[in-house]
N, C-alpha and C positions, 0 to 999 in steps of 0.2 A: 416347640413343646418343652415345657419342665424335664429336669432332670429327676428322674425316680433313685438315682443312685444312692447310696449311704455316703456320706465325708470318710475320707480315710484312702478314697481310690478304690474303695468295693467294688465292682462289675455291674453298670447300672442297670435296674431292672426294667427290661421288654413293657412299653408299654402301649394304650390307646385311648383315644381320649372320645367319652362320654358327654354327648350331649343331651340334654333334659329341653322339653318342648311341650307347652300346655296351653290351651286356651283357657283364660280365666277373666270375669270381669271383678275387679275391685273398686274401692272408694278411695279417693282421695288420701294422704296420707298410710295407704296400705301396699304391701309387699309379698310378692312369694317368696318361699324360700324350700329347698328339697332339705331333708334330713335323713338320713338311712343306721343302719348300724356300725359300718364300718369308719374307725376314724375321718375320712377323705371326707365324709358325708357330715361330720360332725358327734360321733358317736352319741345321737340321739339326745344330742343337745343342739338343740333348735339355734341359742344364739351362733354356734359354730358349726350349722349349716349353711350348702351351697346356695347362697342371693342371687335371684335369678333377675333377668333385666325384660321392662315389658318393650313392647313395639308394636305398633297397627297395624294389622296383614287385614285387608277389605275391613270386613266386618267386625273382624276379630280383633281384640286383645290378646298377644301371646307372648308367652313368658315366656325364657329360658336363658340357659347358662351349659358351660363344660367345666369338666375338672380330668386330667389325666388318673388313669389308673392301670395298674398291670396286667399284661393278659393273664387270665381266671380269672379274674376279680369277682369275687359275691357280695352279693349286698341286699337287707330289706330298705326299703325308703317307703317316704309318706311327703305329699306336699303341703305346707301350710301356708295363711295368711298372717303377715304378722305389721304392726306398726313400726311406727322410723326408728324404736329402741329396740326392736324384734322382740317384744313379746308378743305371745299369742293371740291372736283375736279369733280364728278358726282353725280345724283343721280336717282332711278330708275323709270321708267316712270309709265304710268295707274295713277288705284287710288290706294288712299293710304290703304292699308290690313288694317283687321280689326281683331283681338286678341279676340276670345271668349271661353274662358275652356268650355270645354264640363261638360253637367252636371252630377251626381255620382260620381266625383274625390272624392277620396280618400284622406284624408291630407297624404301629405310626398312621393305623388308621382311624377314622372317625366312625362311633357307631351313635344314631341319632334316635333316641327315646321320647315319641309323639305318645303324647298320653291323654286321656280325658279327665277331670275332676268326679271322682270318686262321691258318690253322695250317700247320706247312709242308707237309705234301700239298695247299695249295691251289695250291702255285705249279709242282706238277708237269707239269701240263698244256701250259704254257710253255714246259718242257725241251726242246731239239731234238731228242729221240727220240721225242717225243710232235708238237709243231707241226710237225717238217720232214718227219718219217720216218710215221708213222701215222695222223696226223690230216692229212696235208698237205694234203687236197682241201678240210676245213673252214678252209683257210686262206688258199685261195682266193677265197674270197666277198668279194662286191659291200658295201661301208660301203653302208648305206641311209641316207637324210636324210626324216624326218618331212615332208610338203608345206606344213605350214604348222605351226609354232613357237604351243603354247598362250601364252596370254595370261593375266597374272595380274592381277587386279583389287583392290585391296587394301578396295574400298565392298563386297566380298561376301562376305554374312554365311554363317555354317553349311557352307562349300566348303574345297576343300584341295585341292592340284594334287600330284598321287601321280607319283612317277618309279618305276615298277616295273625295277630293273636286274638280270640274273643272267646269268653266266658258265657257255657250255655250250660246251667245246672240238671236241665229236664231232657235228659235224653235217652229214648227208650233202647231198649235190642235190635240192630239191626238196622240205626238208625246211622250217618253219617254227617259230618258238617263240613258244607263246601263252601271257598268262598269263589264269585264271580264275577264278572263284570265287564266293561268295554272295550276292553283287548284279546287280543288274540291271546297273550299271554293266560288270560282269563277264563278264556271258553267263550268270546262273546256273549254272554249269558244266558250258555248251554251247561245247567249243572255236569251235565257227563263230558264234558269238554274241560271244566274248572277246576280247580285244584284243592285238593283232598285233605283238610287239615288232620294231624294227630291228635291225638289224646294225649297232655302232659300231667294230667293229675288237677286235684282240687277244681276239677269242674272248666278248666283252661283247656281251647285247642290251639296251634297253629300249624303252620307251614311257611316256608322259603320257596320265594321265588326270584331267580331273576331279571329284572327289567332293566329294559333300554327306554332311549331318547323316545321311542316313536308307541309308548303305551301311554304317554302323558298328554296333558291331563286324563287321569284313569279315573271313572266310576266303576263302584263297585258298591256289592252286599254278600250278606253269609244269607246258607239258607240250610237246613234239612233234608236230608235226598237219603232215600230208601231205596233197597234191593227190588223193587219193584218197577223206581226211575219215578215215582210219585216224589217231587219235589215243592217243599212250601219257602219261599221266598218270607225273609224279615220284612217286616212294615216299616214304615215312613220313605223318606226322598233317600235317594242314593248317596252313601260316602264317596267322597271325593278325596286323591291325592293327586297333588301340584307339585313339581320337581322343577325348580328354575335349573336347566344343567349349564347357561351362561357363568354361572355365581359357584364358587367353591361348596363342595357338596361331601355327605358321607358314605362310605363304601358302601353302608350297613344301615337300614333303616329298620327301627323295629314300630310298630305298628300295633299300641295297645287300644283297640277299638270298644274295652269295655264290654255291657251285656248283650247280647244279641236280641233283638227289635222283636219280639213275640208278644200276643194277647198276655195281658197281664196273669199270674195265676189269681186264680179265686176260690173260693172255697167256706166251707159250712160248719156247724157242729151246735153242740149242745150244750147247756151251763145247768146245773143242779148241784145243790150242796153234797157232799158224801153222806150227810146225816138222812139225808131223805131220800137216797134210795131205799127201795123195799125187794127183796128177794125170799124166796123162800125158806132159803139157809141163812138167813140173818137173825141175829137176836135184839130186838127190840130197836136197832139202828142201819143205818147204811154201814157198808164192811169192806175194805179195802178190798176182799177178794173178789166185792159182786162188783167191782171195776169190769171185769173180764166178760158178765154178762153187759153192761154197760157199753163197752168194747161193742159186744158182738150187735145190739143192735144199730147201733152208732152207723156200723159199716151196711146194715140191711139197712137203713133210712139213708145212706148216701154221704154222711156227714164224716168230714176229714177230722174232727178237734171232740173232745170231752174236756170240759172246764168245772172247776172244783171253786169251793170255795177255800179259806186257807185248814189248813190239817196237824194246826200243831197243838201239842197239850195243852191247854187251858185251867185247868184244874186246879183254880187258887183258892175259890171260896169253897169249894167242898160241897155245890149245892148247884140248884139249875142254873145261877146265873154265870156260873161257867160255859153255858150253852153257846156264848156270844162267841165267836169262833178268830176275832180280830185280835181280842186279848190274851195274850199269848205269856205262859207261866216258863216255854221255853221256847226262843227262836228255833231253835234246833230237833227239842226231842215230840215224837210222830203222837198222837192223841189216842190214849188206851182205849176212847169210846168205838175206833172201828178194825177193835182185834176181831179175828173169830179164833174162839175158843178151842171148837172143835178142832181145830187145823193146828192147834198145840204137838199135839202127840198123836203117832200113830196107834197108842197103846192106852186109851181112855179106859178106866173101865166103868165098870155095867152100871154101876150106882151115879158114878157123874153123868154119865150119858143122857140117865135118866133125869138127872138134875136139870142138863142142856135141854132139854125136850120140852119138859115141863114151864122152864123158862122161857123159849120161844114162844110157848103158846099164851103164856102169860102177859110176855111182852109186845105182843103181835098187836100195838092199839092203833089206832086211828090216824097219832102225834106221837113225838119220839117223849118216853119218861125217863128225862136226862137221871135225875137220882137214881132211879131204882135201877137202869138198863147198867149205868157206873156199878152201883154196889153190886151188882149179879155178875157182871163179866169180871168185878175182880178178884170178889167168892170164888169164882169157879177156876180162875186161871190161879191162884192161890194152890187149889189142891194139886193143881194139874203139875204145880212148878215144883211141890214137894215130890213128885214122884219121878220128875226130868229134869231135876236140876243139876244133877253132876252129869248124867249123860251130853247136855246143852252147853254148860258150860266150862265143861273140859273137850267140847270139840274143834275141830281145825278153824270150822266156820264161825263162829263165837268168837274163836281166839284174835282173826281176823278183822271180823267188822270191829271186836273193843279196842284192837289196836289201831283202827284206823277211826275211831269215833269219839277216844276216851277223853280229848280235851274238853268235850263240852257232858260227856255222858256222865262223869263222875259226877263234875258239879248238879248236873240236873240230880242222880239219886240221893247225891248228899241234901238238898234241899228236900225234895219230897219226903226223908226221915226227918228230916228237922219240923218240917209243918207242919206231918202228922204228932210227931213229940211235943209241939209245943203248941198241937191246935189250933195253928194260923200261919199266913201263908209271909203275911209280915215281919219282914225280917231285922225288923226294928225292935222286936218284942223278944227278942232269941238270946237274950244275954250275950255271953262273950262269946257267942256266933255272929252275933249283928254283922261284926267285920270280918269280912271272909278273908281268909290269906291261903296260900297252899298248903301250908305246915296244919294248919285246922282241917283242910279237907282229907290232906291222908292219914290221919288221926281217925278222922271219920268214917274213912270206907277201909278201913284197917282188915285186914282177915281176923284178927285177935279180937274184932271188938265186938259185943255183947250183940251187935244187930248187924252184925255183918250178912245176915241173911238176907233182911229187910233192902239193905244196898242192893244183892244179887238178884231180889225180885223185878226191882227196877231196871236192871241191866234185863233180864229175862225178857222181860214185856216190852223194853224197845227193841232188841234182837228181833222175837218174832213180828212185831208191826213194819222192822224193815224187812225181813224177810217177804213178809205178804204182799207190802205194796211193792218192793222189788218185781216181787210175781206178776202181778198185774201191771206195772209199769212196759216190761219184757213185750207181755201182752200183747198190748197197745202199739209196741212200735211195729213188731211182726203181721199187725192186723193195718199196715198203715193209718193209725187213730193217731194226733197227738194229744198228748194226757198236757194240759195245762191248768197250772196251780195258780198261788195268789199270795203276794206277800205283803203281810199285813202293814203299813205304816208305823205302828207304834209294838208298843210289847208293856204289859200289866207294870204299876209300878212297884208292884208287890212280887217279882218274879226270879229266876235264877237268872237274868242278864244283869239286872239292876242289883244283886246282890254281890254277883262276881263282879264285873266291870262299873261301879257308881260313878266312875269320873266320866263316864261317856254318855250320862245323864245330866240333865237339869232339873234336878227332884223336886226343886220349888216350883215346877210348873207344871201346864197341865197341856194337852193339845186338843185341838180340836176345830172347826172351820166355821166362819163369819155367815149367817142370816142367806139361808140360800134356796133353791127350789124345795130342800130337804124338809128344812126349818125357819120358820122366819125370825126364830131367838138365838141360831146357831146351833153349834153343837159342842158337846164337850166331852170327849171320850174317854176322860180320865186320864190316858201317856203322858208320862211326862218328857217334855220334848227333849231332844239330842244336842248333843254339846260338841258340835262339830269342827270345833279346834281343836280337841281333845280327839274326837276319832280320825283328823287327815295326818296327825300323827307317827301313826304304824302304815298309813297308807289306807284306812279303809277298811282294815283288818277284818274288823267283826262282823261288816257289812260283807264282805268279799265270800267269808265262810259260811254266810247265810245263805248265799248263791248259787256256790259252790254244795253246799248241802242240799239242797232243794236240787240241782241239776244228776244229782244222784236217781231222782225218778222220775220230773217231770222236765219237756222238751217244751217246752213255752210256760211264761208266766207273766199273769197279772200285778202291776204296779199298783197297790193299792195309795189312792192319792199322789199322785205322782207333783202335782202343784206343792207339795211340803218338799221333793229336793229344792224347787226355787225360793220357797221360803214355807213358814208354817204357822198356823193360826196359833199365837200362844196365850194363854190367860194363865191366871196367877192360879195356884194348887186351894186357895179358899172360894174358889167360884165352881159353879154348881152348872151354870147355864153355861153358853159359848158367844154370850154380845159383847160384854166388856174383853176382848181384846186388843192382840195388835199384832203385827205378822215382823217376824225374826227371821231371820234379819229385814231388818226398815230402815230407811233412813228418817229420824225422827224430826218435829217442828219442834227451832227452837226457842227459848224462850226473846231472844237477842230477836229471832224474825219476828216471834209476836208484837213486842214492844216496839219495835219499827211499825210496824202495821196500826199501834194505836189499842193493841189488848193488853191490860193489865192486869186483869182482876182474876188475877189465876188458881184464887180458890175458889171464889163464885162459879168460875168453869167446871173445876175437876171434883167439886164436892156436889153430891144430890142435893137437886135443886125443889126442894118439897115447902109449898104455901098451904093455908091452912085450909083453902080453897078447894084443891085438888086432892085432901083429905077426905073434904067432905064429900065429894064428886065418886070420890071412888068408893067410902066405906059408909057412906049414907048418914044415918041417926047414931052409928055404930064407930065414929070417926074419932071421938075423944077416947074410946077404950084403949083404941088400937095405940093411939098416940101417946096416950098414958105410961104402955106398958113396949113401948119400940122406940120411940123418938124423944126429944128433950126441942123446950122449943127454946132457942137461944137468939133470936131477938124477935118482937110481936108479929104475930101469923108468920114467920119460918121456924122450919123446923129443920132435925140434925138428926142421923139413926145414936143409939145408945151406945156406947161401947162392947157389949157383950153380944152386939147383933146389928155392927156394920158392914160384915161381909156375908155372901150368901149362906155358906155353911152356919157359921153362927144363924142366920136370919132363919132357916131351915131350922136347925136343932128349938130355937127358943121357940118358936111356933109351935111345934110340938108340946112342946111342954106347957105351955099356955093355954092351947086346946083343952090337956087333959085336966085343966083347972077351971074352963069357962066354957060356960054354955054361949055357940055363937051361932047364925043363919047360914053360913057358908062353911064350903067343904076347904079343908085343909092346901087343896090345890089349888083352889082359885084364892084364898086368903094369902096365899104364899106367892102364887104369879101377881098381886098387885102390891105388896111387900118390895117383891123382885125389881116390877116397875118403876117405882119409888126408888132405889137404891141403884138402878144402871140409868136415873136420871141425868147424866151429867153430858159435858161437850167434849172436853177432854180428858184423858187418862196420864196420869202424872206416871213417866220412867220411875220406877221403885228401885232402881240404882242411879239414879241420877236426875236429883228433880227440876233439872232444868230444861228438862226434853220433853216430851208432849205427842199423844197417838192421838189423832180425832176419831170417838167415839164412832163405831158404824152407825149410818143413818144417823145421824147428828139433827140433823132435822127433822126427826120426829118425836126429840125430846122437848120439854114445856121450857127445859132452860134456854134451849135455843130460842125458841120462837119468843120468850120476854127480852129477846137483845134488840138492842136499837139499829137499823137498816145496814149502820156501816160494820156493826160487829159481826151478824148474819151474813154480808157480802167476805168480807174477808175470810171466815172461819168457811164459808161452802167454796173458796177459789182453794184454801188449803190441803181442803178435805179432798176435794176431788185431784189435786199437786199430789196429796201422799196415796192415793189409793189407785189411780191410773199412769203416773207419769214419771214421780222422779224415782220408783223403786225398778224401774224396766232394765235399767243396766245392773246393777247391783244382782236383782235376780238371776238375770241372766248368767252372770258371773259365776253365781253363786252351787247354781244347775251344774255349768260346765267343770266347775270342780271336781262334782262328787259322781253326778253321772257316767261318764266314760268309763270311772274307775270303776266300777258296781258292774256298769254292762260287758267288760271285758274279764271278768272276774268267772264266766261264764259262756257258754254258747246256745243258751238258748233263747229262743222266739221275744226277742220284750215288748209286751204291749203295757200301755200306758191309762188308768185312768182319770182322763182330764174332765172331769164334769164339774160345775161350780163355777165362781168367779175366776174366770180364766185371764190371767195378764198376758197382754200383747206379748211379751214375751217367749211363752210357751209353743205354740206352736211352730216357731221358727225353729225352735233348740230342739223340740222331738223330731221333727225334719231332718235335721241335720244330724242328728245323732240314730236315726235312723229306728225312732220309736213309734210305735203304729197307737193309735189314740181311739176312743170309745166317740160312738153315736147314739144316743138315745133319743127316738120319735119326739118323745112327750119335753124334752130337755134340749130344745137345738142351739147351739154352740152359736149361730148367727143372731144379731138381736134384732127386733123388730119383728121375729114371725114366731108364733107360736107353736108350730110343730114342723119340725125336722122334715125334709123332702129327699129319702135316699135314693135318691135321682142322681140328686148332686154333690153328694160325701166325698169326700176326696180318698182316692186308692188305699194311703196308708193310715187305713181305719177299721175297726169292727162295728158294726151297726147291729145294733139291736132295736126288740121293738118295746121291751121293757127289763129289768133285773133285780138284782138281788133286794137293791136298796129302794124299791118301789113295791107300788101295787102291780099284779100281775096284765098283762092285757084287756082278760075278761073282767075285773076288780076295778079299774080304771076306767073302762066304757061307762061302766053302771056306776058310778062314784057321782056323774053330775052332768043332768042333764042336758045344760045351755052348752057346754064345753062339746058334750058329743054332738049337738048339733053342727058345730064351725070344723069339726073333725069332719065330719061326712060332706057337709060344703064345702070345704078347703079342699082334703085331701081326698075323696070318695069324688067329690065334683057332681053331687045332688042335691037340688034341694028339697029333696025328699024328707018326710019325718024318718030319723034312721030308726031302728029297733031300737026296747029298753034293753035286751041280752045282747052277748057278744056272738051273735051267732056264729056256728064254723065258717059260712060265706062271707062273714066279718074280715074272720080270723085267715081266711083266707087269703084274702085283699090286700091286710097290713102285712102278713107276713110273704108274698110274693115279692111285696115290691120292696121289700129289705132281701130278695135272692135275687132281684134283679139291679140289685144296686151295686156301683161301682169297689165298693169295700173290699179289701182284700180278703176279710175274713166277714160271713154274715154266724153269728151265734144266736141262737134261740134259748130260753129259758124252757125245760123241758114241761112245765103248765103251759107253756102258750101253744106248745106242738101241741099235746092233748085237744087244745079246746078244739084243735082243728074237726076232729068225731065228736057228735052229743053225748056219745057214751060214756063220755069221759068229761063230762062236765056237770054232774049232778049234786058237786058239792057246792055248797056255797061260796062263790069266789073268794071274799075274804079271805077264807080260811088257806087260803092255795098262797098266800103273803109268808114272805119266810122272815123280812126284816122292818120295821116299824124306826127310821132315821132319829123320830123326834120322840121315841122313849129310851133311854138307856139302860131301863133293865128289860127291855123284849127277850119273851121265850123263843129263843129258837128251836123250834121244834117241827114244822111241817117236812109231812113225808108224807111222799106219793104217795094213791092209793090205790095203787094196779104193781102187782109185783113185773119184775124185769121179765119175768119167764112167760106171764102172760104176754105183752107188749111184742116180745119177738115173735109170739104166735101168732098177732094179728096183723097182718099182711097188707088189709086195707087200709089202718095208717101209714104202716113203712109206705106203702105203696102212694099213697097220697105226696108223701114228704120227698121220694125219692123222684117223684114225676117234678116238682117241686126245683131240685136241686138239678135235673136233668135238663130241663127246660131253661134253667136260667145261664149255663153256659159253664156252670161253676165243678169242677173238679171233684171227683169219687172216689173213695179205693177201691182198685181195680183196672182204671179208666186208662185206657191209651192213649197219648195224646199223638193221634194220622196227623200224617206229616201234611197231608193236605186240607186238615181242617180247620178250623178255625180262624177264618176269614173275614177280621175286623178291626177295629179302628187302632190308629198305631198309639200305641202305649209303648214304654221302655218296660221290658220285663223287671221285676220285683219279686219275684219268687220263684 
């Protein structure tokens, strides 16, 4: 063994040498390697970690390697995969192991660490939607300390000191975890005979035992065993350990067995905007404090989860179309539309009161009136903050959250004076504001300066909105709910991100995703995409504090668009639609491969391809006006847009104005979509930093330019097309993901679920696997191709299935949308070929939504309209109207709100009770629910929650 000693003649340090032991299958040219904290490990520099060496044991591949180390020695480690120059190609999910000698080692003995590959559903359990919110009673328990610490003796022969460890997060009062097996040593697989592991904390038990020559080969299992002697045995075949004691062996085996073999958890809940709840203490919107009645029925329906849309201030334009709840004016600061008022001040008096009164009853409509409900709550919170604003904010609590909020608080109320001072949110339009620096912002929120009050309103109204949702967050975890939120992909380009931080934008662009179930022109959401050289940086910073901010009230959250970490649909800031892109990072066609191939003609591609034919075709008798006043024809029958109206913005704006000078037959939208037509004619899109690079148009072949190429241009340009849009971007994405991903999800400890809906690359779900992200199902939307509705039979574990959401029509709205479709629904999936109804009746709603609680998903959410439609009595609106979001219009009002207040809904019993028989029956997890040690008797799954 090495010498630990220092040079000089020091007294060499006691040591014992560590060995590492894995099964792992790799690829060709791949390696493990252990990394931990402590120098010896490589101080978490992967190239100078321990290289471990593989070897074929039966079946197995297993890795390993030792290094001596001193007795104590501490250490976190992680094991990775890396290539012959050790970089990284994976590394293994959970948290990171933690290395602690047992104590009584022996100097000069071997201690041998058998571990299994960590995958990322193992480190679910640890998520605060799981330890704080679900499991929180198991996280209460007592660390147990063994009475006396075995002894290892290195003169005996044929024995081996067994640390049996395994990780069971769900464990009730009164419950024990014992492990058993085919020795004596074991109990024969007599729980009360078997050995009694401790509790060391973080959800870990074990126990030391030790074993001789004649307990080998040993099987064994953990199992649960209660004061009652009710004992439930983990599922699958038996663990097995093999001791050659011919071959030099370790004193000390420790025994990392990973999760313990239980029914998967499963579990339910509910998705509704905040805007659209209705309570009867609300004024004209949903209110963070009616969370709590939300809460409360959540837990009478049976449902573990409340999911939100996202909740942060929007308020750029000043007007409803702020309603849209993605575009976000601050990553950070909370949305004044769901203060309540009344909960300002204990000390209101009689004349606001009456104000509040009079406004609820005003506001109490049908649909939320984003304007008026804005202008009254901040009337009213106005008076309320001239009469509690020194008491507020000269208290402890004030003084606290702004010292712990101010990096992004200031900037957020320094903008909101500036937008309203200069009447727009544009901070292009601000003079020598445009450029924010910090020497301008403390100018601005100065106590000397003329509006320094106006700043402290701002500070006021986010105070109390954390305050409230604080409240109800508390709530929710005490009620076993978890409260999960939504983070939006982009943020307004007009916003306090994009004003502070511009370098961490790409302003000249805009985001948005390619022709999908949503849209079949794309989408164009306005963001301008991230400039992600620029943010890995500082590490991720700003994304980190997003996280990190959000984890302040919610225990899980929604990835809005999770396919923009691997890349993201970008189009240029002059387009209006979302066809004409190209996704960022690509690997682009270059012009070098075209001209191999035989393509030259590189303007006739990337320029609109418009004959005087397809003029006529589309604008009728009406074809030379158009032409007259858009196009210039530059050589006989082609044509070319104007300069003043070859991008869609121009092409929008001048249409307009040509409208209001000619009398024409068609309506401004459809004169504009075949304008639009006309102009995203092309094959490919020429790199506007580098015109030698080249994106193939989506669906390339449904443009008129393609189809006038001759056989060999068409072959080459549809092998291209489908090279850049399935194949050669799979590694780069992937890359691209593992970047930025780990660092965002470790920035944080809550629940991440992922939504992957749209064109999904091969890619994707291997990386949210791995990194241990639970992914969406939607019926109408199945992820597999070739079948047209989703069968939550077969979802795979780490998912949430739903049966419709935000970004669709409701269940009921969907039935009744088309008739031939519901028919192949009730033949497919109903399995009749019966005429189905034209309504969604509740026997309907019944049906689809059962077999989404009997689906394998880890998580089943319901949109809370689709619970409704479950009773008639709750389905007398017109469906439509129950639609909260419309994909393929960008200014949809959002505005739907329930229309049963919370207070009634917990009164009515015979829903809860419908739902909760519902979530009973399907095997799925309650608050409240004990999990007997002798139930749940089925098929082996590897616990995940």
């Amino acid at each position: 063994m090495a010498n630990l000693g220092l040079l000089g003649g020091k007294k060499p340090l006691k040591s014992v040498k560590v060995c590492f032991r894995i099964p792992y299958y790799t690829q060709w040219g791949q390696h493990l390697i252990v990394c931990g904290s402590e120098a010896m490990l490589g101080s978490w520099n992967v190239k100078k970690g321990l290289l471990l060496r593989p070897s074929h044991q039966g079946d197995e591949l297993i890795w390993s390697g030792s290094v001596p180390v001193p007795l104590g020695f501490k250490s976190e480690y992680t094991y990775y995969v890396v290539d012959d120059e050790r970089n990284i190609v994976r590394w293994e999910g959970g948290n990171r192991r933690k290395l602690v000698l047992p104590e009584g080692l022996e100097e000069g003995l071997s201690v041998e660490l058998r571990d299994l590959w960590q995958t990322g559903s193992d480190g679910i359990p640890f998520r605060s939607a799981f330890k704080d919110v679900i499991f929180r009673k198991s996280g209460s328990l007592d660390i147990e300390r063994p009475h006396v610490p075995i002894q290892t003796k290195s003169g005996q022969e044929d024995s081996i000191i067994v640390q049996f460890k395994i990780c069971c997060p769900n464990v009730n009062e009164g419950i024990s975890i014992y492990v058993i097996g085919s020795s004596l040593n074991l109990g024969q697989w007599k729980a009360e005979d078997g050995v009694k592991l401790n509790y060391i904390g973080d959800s870990f038990w074990q126990a030391e035992r030790v074993m001789t020559k004649d307990d080998f080969p040993l099987k064994y299992k953990y199992c649960k065993y209660d004061k009652s002697g009710a004992c439930s045995s983990e599922y699958g075949g038996n663990r097995e350990l093999t001791i050659d004691f011919k071959t030099s062996q370790p004193k000390y085996l420790v025994l990392s067995d990973g999760m313990i073999r239980e029914s998967p958890w499963r579990g339910a809940g509910v998705a509704i905007p905040m805007f659209s709840v209705r309570s009867e203490a609300d004024l004209g919107v949903g209110e963070f404090l009616d969370l709590k009645l939300l809460v409360d029925w959540a837990v009478e329906s049976g449902f573990h989860l409340v999911q939100l849309l996202p909740i942060n201030d929007t308020s750029v334009n000043g007007m409803w179309w702020d309603s849209y709840p993605y575009s976000s004016l601050s990553v950070f600061a909370l949305h004044p539309l769901y203060l309540r008022v009344d909960a300002l001040s204990a000390n209101i008096p009689e004349d606001i009161k009456q104000e509040i009164k009079q406004a609820r009853l005003q506001l109490d409509k049908k649909a939320v009136d984003y304007d008026a409900t804005m202008a009254t709550k901040l009337s009213i919170a106005k008076k309320i903050f001239v009469q509690e604003k020194e008491k507020i904010l000269n208290s402890s609590s004030f003084q606290q959250y702004f010292s712990k909020n101010q990096n992004w608080l200031k900037p957020y109320a320094a903008f909101c004076f500036l937008r309203d001072f200069f009447e727009t949110s544009d901070h292009s339009q601000w003079g020598r504001f445009s450029q924010f620096s910090e020497e301008k912002l403390e100018k601005l929120i100065s106590k000397d300066s003329l509006h320094y009050q106006i700043i402290c309103f701002h500070y006021y109204i986010q105070f109390h909105l954390h305050m409230q949702l604080s409240e109800a967050a508390e709530y929710a975890r005490k009620k076993g709910v978890v409260l999960k939120g939504d983070i939006p992909i982009g943020v307004d380009r007009n916003s306090v991100d994009t004003w502070v931080y511009p370098t961490l934008f790409r302003m000249n662009t805009s985001t948005g995703a390619p022709p999908d179930y949503f849209d079949k022109n794309g989408q164009n959401w306005g963001f301008p995409t991230y400039n992600w050289e620029e943010m890995s940086k500082d590490n991720y910073a700003w994304w980190r504090a997003r996280f990190t901010q959000m984890g302040n009230y919610f225990t899980a959250y929604r990835i809005d668009h999770i396919l923009g970490f691997f890349r993201i649909w970008e189009l240029p800031d002059h387009a209006t639609t979302g066809l004409c892109g190209k996704f960022r990072p690509s690997i682009p066609i270059s012009q070098e491969e075209l001209e191999s191939e035989g393509i030259w003609d590189f303007d006739r591609l990337t320029h609109p391809y418009i004959r005087s034919e397809f003029l006529q075709e589309k604008f009728g008798a009406s074809w030379t006006i158009v032409a007259s006043n858009f196009l210039n024809e530059y050589k006989k029958n082609f044509y070319e847009f104007k300069e003043d109206c070859n991008t869609e913005k121009k092409v929008a704006s001048k249409l307009k104005l040509f409208l209001e000078k000619s009398v024409f037959g068609e309506s401004e939208e459809k004169l504009r979509r075949k304008l639009f037509d006309l102009l995203q004619d092309v094959v490919l899109i020429r790199d506007p930093e580098d015109r030698r690079k080249f994106y193939p148009r989506f669906n390339l072949e449904d443009t008129s330019s393609f189809k006038d190429l001759d056989e060999h241009g068409k072959n080459v340009l549809k092998r291209l097309y489908y090279d850049y849009y399935f194949h050669r971007q799979e590694s780069l994405w992937r890359q691209n993901a593992l970047k930025t991903l780990p660092v965002l999800l470790n920035s944080s400890d809550m629940l991440a679920c992922g939504e992957d809906l749209g064109m999904i690359p091969a890619c994707v779900h291997p990386v949210m696997e791995e990194l241990g992200l639970i992914g969406l199902r939607i019926q109408r939307m199945p992820s597999d191709s070739g079948v047209e509705f989703g069968i939550p039979s077969t979802y795979p574990y780490m998912t949430v299935c739903a049966p419709s959401c935000h970004d669709c029509s409701t269940l009921r709205a969907w039935w009744e949308e088309d008739d031939e479709r519901r028919r192949r629904f009730f033949q497919t999936v109903v399995g009749s070929d019966d005429l189905p109804p034209d309504q969604c009746t509740p026997e309907i709603v019944y049906f689809v939504l059962h077999q989404h609680f009997e689906s394998p998903s880890m998580w089943s959410i319901f949109p809370l309209q689709d619970l409704l439609a479950l009773k008639e009595a709750y389905t007398t609106r017109p469906a439509v109207e129950e639609t909260i979001n419309d994909p393929t219009n960008p200014k949809h009002y959002w505005q739907y709100r329930v229309h049963v207040t919370m207070e009634s809904l917990l009164k009515d019993k015979e829903l809860t009770g419908i739902i909760k028989n519902l979530v009973h029956g399907s095997g799925r997890s309650y608050p409240g629910r004990l999990q007997d040690v002798a139930s749940d008797q089925g098929k082996s799954v590897p616990l995940a929650g």
